[in-house]
N, C-alpha and C positions, 0 to 999 in steps of 0.2 A: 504494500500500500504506500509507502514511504516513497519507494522507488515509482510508483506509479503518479504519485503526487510533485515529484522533483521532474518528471517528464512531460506533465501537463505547463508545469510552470516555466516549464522550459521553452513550451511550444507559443505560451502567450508570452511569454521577453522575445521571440524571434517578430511574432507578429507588429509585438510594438515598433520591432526596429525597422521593420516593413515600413509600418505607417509611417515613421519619423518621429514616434512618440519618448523612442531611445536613441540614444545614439547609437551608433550600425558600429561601432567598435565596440561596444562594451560588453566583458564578458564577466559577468558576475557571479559569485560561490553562489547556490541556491542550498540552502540552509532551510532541510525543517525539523519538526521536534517532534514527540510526543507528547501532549497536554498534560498538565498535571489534575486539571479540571475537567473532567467530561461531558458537563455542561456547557464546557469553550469545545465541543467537535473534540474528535480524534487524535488530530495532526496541526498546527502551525507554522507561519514561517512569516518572517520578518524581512521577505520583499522588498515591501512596498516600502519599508523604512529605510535601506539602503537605497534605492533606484531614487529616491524621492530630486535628490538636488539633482544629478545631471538629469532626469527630465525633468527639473524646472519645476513641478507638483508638489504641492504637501502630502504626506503620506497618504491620508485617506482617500484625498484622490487618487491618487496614482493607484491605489488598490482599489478600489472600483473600478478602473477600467484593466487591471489586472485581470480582474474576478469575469469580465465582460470579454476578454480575449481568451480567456481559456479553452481550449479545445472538448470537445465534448467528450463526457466516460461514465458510462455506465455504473465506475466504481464508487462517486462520491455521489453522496446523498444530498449536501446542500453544502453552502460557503457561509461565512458570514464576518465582518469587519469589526474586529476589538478594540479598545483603545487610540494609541496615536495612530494606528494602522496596521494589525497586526489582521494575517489574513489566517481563519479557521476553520478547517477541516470536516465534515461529518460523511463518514466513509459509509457508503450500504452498507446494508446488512448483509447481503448474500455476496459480495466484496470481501467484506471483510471476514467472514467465515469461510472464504478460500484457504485460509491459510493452514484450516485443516486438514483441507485434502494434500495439501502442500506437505505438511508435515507426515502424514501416515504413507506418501506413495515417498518420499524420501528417506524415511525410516533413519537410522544409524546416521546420515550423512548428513542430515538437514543441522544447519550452521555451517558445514562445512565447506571452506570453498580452496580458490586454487590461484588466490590472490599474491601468495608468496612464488609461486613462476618457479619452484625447484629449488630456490637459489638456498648456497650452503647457509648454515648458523651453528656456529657452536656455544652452546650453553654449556658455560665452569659453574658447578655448584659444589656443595658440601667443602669438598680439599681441605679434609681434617686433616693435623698431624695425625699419625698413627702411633699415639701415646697413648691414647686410653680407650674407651667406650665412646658414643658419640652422643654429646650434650644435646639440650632441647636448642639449644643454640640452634646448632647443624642442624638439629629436626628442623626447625623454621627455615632452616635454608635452601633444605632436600625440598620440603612440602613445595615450597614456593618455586624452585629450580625445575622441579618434576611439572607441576601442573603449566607453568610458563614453557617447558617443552612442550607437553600437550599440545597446546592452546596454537604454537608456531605450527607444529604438525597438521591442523586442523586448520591452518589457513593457508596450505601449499609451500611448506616452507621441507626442505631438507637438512633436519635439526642431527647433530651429534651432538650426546650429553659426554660431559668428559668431567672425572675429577683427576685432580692435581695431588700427588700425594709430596707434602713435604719431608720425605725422607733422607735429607740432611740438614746439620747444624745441631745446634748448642741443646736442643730441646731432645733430641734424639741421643745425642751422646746422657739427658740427664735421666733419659728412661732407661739404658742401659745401664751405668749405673746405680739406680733405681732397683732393679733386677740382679743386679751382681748384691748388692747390700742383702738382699732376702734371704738368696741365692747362701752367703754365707753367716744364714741365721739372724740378720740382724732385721731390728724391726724400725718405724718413724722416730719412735723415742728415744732411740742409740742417741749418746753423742756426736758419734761418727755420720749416721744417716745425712746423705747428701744434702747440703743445704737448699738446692732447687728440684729435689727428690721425688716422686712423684708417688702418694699414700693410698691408696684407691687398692682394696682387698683384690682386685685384677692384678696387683703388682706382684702380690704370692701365689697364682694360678701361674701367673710365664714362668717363675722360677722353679715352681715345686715340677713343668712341665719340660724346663729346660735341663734340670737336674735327671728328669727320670727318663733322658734321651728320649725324648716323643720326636715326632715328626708332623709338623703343620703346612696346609696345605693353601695358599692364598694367591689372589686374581690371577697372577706369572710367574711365580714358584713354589717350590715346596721346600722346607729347609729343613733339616735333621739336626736336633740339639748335640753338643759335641759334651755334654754335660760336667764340664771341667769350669768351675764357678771360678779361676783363676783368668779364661778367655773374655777380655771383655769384649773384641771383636766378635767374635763367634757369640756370646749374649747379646750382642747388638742386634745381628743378623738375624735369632731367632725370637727378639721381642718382637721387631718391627714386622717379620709376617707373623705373629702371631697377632699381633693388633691389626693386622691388616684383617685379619681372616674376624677376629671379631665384630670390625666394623661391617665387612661383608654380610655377617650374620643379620648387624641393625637394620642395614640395608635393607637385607630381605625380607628382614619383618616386617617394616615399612614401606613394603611394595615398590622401590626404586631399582633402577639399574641404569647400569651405565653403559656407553660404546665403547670408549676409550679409559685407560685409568694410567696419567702420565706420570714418571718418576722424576722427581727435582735434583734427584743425584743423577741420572742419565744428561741432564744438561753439563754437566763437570766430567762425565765420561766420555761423550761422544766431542768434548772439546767445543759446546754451543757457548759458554759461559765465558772463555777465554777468546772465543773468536766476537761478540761481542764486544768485547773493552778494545780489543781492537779495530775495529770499525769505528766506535764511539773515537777511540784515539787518532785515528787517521781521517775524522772530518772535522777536528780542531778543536772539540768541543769538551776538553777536558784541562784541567790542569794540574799541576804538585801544590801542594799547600799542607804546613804541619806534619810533615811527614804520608799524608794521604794521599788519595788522585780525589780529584772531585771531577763532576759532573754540573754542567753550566746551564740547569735545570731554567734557571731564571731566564735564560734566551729563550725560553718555551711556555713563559705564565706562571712557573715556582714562585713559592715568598724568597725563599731564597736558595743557594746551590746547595748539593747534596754529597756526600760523600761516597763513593764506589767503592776505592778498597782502603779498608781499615789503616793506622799507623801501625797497629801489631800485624798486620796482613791477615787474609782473607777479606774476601767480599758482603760487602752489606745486604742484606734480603731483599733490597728492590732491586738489584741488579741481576741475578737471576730469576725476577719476574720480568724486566726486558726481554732476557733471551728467553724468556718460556712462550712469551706473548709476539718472539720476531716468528717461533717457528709455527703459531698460529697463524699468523701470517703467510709462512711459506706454504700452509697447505691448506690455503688456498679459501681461508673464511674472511668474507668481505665483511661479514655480520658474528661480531664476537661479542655475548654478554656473561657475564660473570655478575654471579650472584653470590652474596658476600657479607658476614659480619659490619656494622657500621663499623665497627675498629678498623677495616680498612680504609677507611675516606682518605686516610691522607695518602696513601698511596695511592690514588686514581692520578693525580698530575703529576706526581715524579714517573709515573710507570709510562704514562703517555709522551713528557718531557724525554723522557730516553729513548722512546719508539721514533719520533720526530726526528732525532738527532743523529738517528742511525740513515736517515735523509734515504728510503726505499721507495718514496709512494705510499707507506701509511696515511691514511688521512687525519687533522690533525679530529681531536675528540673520540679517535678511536682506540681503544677497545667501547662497548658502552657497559654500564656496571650497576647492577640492582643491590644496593645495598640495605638490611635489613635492622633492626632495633632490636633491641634485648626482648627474651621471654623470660616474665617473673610465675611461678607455679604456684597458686596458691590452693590450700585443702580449709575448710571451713572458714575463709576468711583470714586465715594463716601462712606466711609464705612459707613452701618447702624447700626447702635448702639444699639437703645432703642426700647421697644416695650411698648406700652399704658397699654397693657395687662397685662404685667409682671413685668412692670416698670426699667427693669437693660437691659435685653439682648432680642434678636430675638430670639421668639420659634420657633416649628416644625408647628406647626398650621398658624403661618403668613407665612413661607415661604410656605406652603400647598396652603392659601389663594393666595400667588400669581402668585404659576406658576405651580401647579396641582402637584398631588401625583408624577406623574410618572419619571418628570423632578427633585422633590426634591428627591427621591429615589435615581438614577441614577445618581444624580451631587456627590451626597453624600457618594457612595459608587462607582465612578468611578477612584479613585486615590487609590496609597500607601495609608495606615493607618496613616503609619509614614511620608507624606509627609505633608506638612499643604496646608490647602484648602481656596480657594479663589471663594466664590459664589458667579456669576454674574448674579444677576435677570435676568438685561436684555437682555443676551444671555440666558439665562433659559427659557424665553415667546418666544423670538423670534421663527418666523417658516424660519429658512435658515439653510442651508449645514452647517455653523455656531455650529450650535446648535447638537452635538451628540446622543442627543433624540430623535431630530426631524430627524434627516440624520436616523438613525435606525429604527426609526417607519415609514420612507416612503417608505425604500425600501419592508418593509414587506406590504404595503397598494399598493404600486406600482404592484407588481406580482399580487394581490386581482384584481386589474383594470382589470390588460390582462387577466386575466380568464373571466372577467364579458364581454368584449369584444369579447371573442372567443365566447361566449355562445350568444350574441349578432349576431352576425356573423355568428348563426349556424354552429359554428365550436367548438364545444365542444372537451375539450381537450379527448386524446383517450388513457389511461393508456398503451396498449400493444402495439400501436407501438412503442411509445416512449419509454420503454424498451427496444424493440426490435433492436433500431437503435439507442442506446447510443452511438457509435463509432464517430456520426457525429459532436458531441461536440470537436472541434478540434482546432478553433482560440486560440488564443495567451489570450484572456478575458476569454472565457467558461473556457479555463485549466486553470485559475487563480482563477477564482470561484470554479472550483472541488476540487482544492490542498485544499484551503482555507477549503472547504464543510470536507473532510478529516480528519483536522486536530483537529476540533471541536471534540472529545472525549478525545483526548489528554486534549486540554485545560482546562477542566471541572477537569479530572482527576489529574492535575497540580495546580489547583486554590485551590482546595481540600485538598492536603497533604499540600501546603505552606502557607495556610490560606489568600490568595490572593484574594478576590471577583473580583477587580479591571481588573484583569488576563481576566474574560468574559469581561468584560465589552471591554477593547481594540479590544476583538477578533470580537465581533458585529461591532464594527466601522470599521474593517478593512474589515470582509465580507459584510458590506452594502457599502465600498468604491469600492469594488471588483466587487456586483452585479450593482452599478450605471453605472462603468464605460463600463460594458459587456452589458449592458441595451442602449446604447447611443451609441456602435460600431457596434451590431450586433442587427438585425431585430428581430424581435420575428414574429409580424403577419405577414409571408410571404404566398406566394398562393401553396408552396409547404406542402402537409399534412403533409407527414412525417419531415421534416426540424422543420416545426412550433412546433406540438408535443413534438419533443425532446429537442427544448428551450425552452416550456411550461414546460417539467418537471424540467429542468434545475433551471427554477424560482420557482417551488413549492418547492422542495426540500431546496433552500434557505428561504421559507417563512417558512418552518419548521423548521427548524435550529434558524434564526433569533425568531420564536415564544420559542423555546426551551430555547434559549442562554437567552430571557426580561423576561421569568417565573423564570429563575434564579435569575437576578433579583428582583424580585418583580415590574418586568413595564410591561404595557398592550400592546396588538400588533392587532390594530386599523387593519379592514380592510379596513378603506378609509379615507383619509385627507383633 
């Protein structure tokens, strides 16, 4: 309807310019909306307020003869002029109850389109260190990384999900470490215990497993304990796949996976980190200072320059995110986002400063970066702090434990990135209207009932009348469900270029608000066929939609509660 209304108005701006009413160059965005009043019609658009000066009119005129060029359509019911000139929409009835046959002959694919033309994307999410278990941090990051994959897939885009594992540096030698202390009996409280050590009851699982020669098995290798608590190389090697393989496990509980899973130590192996600084160094863009080399970040938008390699030597951590993000580049993603703790913000303009300076054809602003806010967990109005397992913070796996994949997914990725998040267990389990999980997953198990009812009732629903007599969808709730049922491609297509997941997420809450309320004013099983029929499909076509909109998601769509 949208689209059919931006085609009309299309057809009266060409007419005007016919007459001389416009000027014959002017090509203006054609902006309409959804009403938020449905007593103001359907659809609006603010035309006639724009067009107003170069043709010389004040808006209401110039919208009446808008309104008066428009092409004829069957689909709108009537026009009518609002305020300083706002033009409004009232779509038919049997128009706009298209959109259900739209939706049931589309099935699975309806929102789906093929607007992204193939082109690559790679989405960086989670890239935990491989120290511990993975925080709700990372869950917010997976949730939100996963379903913004989604969401690119769903509008013709060819997405690789990739995590970055930082398996070198200082963090890595202190889980080692870490593992060597257990490893020869000692515990947190030692004197001795590492002073950046890492406590988390997973720290006496790698030892008491690296001790008893196990052999673990993670994403690109498997690594065989050498069980000699004197090797801290050989405890390094078999803490980090063993955390590897852990976090794999969170992964899988939390329904994610990935294409690629790249190593920060393969950039110092294959020689990417060193070939780097040299390129940086051979286009001028570095200097000595204090014993360091810096980086002349400020010729690229820094507050100010940055340090590359240390005065005790070795390289700073944004320098091999340059070369991790050149050889993004080299293969071949014109569209890179990275989804990512706010802790990162300051690395977005040194990272990009060094891509720039390595002077390739990067463009400047590229990589682009979703960056997320803290999740605080709270239980009765209590924050939970600590997890047994981990020892410091709440993983992805307890909150899994206690209130199922679906609801931590969804809580997790139901808000702004950038807003901080507040998870309420105990609206997370609950089953009430309350709970935005549960209010979405009933209404899609609700329509499941009526059909099991009809067939019940030997009144199975009857695909052709119900097509046939779409027009009868006509109360004040059916057309608030169909607008709603409408708007779902937009929305997908909207969440998509703004890196928004959140964007579905509202739009499920509002069409399961929409289908309860039309579910509780109008009858469905009446003794009329045809009547019934066409509010059966009414409800199918939203159990599609709602199934479509939680696959985005990553939440499942129960047929019965």
């Amino acid at each position: 309807m949208k689209d059919t209304i931006i085609s009309l108005l299309t057809g009266a701006v060409d007419a005007l310019k016919h007459q001389g009413v416009l000027p014959a160059d002017l090509q203006p965005t054609i902006k309409v909306d959804p009403t938020k009043d449905k007593a103001h019609g359907d659809y609006a658009t603010n035309l006639a307020l724009m067009l107003a000066k170069p043709a010389g009119k004040n808006p209401r005129e110039l919208a009446e003869t808008l309104i008066a060029a428009l092409p004829q359509s069957d689909a709108i019911q009537k026009t009518e002029i609002a305020g300083p000139g706002f033009i409004n929409f009232f779509a038919a009835a049997d128009a706009a109850a298209q959109i259900v046959a739209q939706v049931l002959d589309s099935g699975d694919a309806f929102g789906r389109s093929l607007i992204g033309r193939g082109e690559k994307v790679q989405v960086e999410f989670v890239s935990a260190n491989p120290t511990g278990p993975l925080h709700v941090g990372h869950g917010r990051g997976a949730a939100i990384g996963d379903c913004l994959s989604r969401l690119l897939e769903a509008t013709g885009y060819d997405v690789t999900r990739e995590f970055y594992y930082n398996d070198a540096g200082a963090q890595i030698a202190n889980l080692a470490r870490s593992v060597q202390a257990r490893a020869k009996g000692l515990g947190p409280d030692d004197a001795s215990w590492p002073e950046d050590g890492y406590r988390g009851e997973y720290i006496t699982d790698v030892a008491n497993d690296y001790l008893a020669g196990k052999t673990v098995t993670a994403d690109d290798r498997e690594v065989t304990a050498k069980a000699n608590p004197d090797d801290l190389d050989a405890i390094q090697e078999f803490a980090v796949a063993w955390l590897r393989r852990e976090q794999d496990l969170d992964l899988k509980a939390f329904g994610v996976e990935f294409d690629v899973y790249f190593l920060e130590s393969s950039l110092y192996e294959d020689g990417k980190v060193d070939e780097t600084v040299e390129k940086l160094v051979a286009n001028g863009h570095t200097y000595e200072g204090d014993g360091a080399m810096w980086l002349r970040t400020t010729d690229f938008g820094d507050d100010k320059d940055r340090v590359m390699r240390k005065r005790e030597g070795g390289y700073t951590y944004f320098l091999p995110d340059v070369a991790y993000h050149l050889n993004k580049w080299q293969r071949g993603f014109t569209t890179v986002i990275n989804e990512q703790g706010a802790d990162h913000h300051s690395t977005v303009t040194r990272v990009r400063a060094g891509l720039q300076a390595l002077e390739v054809g990067i463009p400047k602003g590229w990589p682009d970066y979703v960056l997320h806010q803290m999740v605080m967990v709270t239980r009765s109005g209590v924050e939970v702090k600590l997890s047994k397992r981990a020892g410091s913070y709440v993983t992805v796996r307890d909150l899994i434990d206690e209130v199922g994949r679906d609801a931590t997914r969804f809580f997790l990725a139901a808000r702004r990135a950038d807003s901080q998040l507040t998870f309420d267990i105990d609206l997370a389990r609950s089953q009430s209207n309350d709970n935005p999980v549960y209010y979405i997953q009933y209404a899609h198990a609700r329509v499941s009932s009526m059909l099991r009812k009809a067939e019940a009732a030997d009144q199975p629903f009857d695909h052709a009348v119900a097509l046939a007599n779409l027009a009868l969808l006509d109360s004040d709730q059916e057309k608030a469900v169909l607008n709603r049922l409408a708007r779902y491609p937009e929305v997908v297509q909207n969440a998509a270029k703004n890196r928004e997941p959140q964007q579905v997420a509202q739009y499920l809450l509002d069409l399961a608000g929409d289908f309860h309320t039309c579910y509780n004013a109008v009858k469905v099983m009446v003794d009329d066929d045809t009547l019934r029929n066409v509010r059966l499909a009414l409800g199918l076509a939203t159990r599609q939609v709602l199934r479509n909109g939680l696959d985005l998601m990553g939440v499942s769509a129960p047929e019965e509660m």
